[in-house]
N, C-alpha and C positions, 0 to 999 in steps of 0.2 A: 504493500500500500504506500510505503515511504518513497520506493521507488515511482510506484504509477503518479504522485502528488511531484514528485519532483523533475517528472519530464513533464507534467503540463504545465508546472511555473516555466517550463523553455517555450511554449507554444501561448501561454497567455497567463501577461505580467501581473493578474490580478491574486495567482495560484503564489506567487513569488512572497507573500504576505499569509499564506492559508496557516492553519493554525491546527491539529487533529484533536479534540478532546476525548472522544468518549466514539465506541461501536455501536451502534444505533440496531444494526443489523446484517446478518449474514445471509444468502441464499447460496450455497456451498456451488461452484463451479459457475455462478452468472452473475453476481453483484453484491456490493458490500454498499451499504449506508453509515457515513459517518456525522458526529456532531462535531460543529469546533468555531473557526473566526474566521473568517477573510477582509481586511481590510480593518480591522478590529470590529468587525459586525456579525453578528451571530449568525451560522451558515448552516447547512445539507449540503455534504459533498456525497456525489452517486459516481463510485468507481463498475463501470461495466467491464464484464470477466470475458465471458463466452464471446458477446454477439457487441461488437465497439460500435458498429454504426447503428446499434440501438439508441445509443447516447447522441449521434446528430440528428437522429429522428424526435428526441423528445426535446432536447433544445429545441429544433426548430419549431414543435407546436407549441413549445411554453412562449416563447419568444411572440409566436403568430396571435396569440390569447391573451397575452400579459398589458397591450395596450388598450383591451374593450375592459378588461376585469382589472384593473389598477388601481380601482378608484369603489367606495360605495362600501357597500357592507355585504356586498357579493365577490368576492376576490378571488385571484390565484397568487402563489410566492414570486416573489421578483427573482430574476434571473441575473446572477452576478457572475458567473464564471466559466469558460467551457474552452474545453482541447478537446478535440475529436479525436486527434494520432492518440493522444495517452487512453481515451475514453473516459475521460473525467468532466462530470461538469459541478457548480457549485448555484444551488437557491439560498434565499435567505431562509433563516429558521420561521416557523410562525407562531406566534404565542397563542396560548390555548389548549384545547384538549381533544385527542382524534371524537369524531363524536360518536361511537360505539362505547367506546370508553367512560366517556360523558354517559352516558344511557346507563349504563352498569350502575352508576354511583349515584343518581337524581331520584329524587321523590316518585312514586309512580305516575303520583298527579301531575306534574312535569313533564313527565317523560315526551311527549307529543312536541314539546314547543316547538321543534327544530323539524318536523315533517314537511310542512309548508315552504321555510327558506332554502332546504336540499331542496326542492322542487325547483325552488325558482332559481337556485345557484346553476341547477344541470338547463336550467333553459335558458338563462343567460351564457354560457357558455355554447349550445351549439345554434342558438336564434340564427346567429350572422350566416353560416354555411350550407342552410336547411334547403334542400332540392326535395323534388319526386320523382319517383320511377316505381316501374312493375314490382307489385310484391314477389316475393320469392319465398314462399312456406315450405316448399317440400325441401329446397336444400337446409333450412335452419332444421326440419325434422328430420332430415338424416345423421346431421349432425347429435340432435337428441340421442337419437337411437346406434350410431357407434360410441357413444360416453357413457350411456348407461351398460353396457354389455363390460363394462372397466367397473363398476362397480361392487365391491370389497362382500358388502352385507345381503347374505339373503334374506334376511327378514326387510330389507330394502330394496331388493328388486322383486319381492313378491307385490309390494306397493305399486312400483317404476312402471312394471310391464302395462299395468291399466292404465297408465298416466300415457306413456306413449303411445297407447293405441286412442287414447280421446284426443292425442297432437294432431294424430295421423288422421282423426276425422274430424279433424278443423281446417286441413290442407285445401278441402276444396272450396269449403266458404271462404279463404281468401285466395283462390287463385288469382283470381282477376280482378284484384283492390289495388290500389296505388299506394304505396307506403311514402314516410317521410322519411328522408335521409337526412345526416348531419356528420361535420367530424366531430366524435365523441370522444369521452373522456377517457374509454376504455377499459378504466378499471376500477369502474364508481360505486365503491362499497362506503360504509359511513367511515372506517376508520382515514378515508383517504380526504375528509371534511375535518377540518380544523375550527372548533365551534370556541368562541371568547363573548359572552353577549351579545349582542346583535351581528357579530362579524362571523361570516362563514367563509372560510379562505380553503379553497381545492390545492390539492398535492399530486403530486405523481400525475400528471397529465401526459399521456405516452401516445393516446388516440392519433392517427395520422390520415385515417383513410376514414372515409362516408361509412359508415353503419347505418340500421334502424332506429331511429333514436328511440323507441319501443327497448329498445337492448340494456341500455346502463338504467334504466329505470326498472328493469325489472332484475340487473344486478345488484342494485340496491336493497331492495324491498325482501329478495330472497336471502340475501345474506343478512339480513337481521333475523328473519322469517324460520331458515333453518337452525337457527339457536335458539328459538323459544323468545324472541327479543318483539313484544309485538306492544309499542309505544304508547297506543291510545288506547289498547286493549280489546279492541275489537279485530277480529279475523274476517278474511275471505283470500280465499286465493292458497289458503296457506300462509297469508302475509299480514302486513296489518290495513288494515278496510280503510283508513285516515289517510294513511302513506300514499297508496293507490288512490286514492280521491284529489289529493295534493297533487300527484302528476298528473294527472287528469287535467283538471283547472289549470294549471300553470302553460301547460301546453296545447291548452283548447282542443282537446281531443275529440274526433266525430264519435258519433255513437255506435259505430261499426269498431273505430279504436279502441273504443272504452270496454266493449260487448265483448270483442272477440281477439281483435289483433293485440291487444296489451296482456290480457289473460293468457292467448295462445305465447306470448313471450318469456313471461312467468313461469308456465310447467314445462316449457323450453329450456330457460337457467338450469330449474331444479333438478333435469337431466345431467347438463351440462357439468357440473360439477361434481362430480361422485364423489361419494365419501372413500378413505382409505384406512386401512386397517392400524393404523396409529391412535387413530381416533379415540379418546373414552368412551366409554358406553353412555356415558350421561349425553353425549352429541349424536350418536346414534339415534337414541332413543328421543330426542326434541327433533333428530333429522324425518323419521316414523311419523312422529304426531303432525308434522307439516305437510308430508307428504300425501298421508288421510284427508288432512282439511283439502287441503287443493284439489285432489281426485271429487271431493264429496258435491265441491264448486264446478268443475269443470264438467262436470255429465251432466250438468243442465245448461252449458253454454251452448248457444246456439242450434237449442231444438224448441 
């Protein structure tokens, strides 16, 4: 790491001043996250392992995002330092707390407040890039159905198998819809939301290419969803009924959106992420309970 920080002070002077405090995080063989200083200002340095031109792909959307989201109480982290050769770049730190984290430790009464501004954080970030084109259900349901056949738990694919066969008879009611595109955030769970009172500041923005914007909304909701983390306390979906309302509204969603294509995105995720045999049981078993509601909901979409 001493190394990869000291060829990007050769490729950009602002690295020449970095500062390392503290490991933040390891993903063993693709990337380290570190805390520390650059310039005497509290930083994120993201050393990429594996894949370097990872790191001018997310420079470049942080970069392309960071002068709509700059400003407001909707933000992304400022952008202070990047070497491509070394694959290092450096954000500022954000003060706050990820807001998964936040959820853990807030009154249950509480627990909702931040439903509404994640809505409106993910729609201020992909408003400006929003196109249309042909829906495409059966390739996102293939993709369902080679993720779940990875999946660890049978008492979880005894679940899965009805779920993807209600995917698969959702395919034809959107064959011929028009979805919304956007470049997305890519990997919009709550912990990647940095919540400080009214301020909600995104992280890790790595998105580069158009998605469904139907996608990081239903990676949100399900990654709360699959730990039993359900904010206003109301369910559908598997998720929480508020969450899903909040995207809804935020992104004026048609009633074909709201009905079928947002849903159909939802037991699409829940696919898409399979559990692994690391897992404790107690995630298994909130993985079960989610998986029930959402099936319980989806055999009556769209009849």
């Amino acid at each position: 790491m001493a190394r990869r920080l000291e060829e990007a002070g050769a490729e950009d002077a602002a690295f020449s001043t970095a500062q390392v405090t503290e490991l933040i995080r390891e993903v063993a063989g693709k990337r380290v996250v570190l805390r520390g200083k650059i310039g005497g200002q509290p930083a994120v340095f993201r050393l990429y392992l594996d894949r370097v031109e990872d790191c001018t792909r997310d420079w470049n959307e942080l970069c392309r995002i960071w002068p709509k989201m700059r400003e407001g109480d909707l933000r992304v982290c400022a952008p202070l330092g990047f070497a491509p050769e070394a694959g290092v770049m450096a954000v500022a730190e954000v003060e706050g707390t990820p807001l998964l984290q936040w959820l853990y430790g807030a009154p249950e009464t509480e627990r909702a407040r931040y439903l509404e501004p994640a809505a409106r954080w993910l729609r201020a970030y992909t408003e400006c890039t929003e196109t249309e084109a042909a829906a495409q259900p059966a390739g996102w349901a293939k993709r369902a159905e080679r993720a779940a056949k990875t999946q660890a738990f049978i008492r979880l694919k005894r679940v899965e198998k009805p779920i993807l066969k209600e995917i698969l008879r959702l395919v034809p009611l959107l064959d011929d819809s028009q979805w919304r595109f956007a470049v997305s955030h890519g990997d919009f769970h709550p912990n990647n939301l940095i919540v400080n009172g009214n301020m909600v500041t995104g992280i890790d923005c790595g998105g580069s290419r158009p998605a469904p914007i139907y996608k990081d909304m239903a990676r949100f909701l399900m990654h709360m969803g699959r730990r039993a983390m359900i904010p206003s306390g109301e369910v559908y979906l598997g998720v929480d009924r508020q969450g899903f309302i909040a995207f809804c509204d935020a992104f004026r969603l048609s009633a074909e959106e709201r009905e079928i294509t947002l849903p159909f995105f939802i037991a699409v995720e829940a696919l898409l992420r399979a559990e692994t045999r690391n897992l404790p049981q107690s995630r298994v078993r909130r993985a079960r309970q989610m998986s029930e509601a959402l099936l319980g909901d989806l055999e009556r979409i769209g009849r």
